[in-house]
N, C-alpha and C positions, 0 to 999 in steps of 0.2 A: 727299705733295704731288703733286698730277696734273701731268701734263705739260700743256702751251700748246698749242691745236690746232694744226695744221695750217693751213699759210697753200695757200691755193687757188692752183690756177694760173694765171699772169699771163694768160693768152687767157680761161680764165673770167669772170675781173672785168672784163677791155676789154671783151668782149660784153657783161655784163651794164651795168655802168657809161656803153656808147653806144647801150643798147636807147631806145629814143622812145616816148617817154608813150602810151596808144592813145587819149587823150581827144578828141573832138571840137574843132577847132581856136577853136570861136566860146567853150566851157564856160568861159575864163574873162577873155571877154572884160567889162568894166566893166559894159558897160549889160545882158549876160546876167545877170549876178553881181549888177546895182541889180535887176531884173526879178526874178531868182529869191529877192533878200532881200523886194521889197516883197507877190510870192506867200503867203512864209512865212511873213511876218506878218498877214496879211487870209486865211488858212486857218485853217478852220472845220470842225469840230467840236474839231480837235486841230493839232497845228503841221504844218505838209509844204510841201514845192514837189515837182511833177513837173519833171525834165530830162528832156526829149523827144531830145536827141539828146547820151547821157555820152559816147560812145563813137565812134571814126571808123569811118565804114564799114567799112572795108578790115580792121581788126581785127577787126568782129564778124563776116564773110563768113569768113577767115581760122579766127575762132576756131568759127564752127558745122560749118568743114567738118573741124576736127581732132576735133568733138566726135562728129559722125554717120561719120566715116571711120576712126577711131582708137581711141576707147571701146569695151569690150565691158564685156558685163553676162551675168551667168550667179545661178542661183537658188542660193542655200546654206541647208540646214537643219541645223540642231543641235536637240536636245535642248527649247530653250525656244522658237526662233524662228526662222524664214526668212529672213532678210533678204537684201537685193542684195549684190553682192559685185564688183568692180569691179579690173579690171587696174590703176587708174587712182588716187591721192590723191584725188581730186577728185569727188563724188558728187554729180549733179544731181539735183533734183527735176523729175517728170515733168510 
């Protein structure tokens, strides 16, 4: 029988738990949200709406400068393939 994991520590889950959405403050506002369903429905060729702004500024300034100040990428080959290879979870497309 496995053992129960591990409960996290109480300062991990308060950060986590009073981190703030990074959404755009208007994304769900009623007449965004009537505008972006009646988008979705009168698109054509196939179903879509563009949100022009998902995200608040201040997270995407935030998040592009941990991405060009904090990511590194280095080349790796094996046997079959090259691929990027990244200090980082998280692998963007260029």
């Amino acid at each position: 029988m496995a053992s129960p994991p591990a409960a996290e520590p109480a300062a991990k889950r308060q950060k986590t738990a009073e981190a703030p959405l990074p959404f755009h403050k208007t994304l769900l506002e009623p007449a965004n949200v009537d505008r972006l369903r009646q988008a979705h429905e009168a698109s054509t060729p196939y179903k879509h709406a563009v949100i022009n702004q998902l995200f608040d500024e201040d997270f995407v300034k935030r998040a592009r400068k941990e991405i060009t100040e904090q990511l590194s990428f280095r080349e790796k080959e094996t046997d079959i393939c090259a691929p990027l290879s990244s200090s980082s979870p998280f692998i963007l497309p260029r």
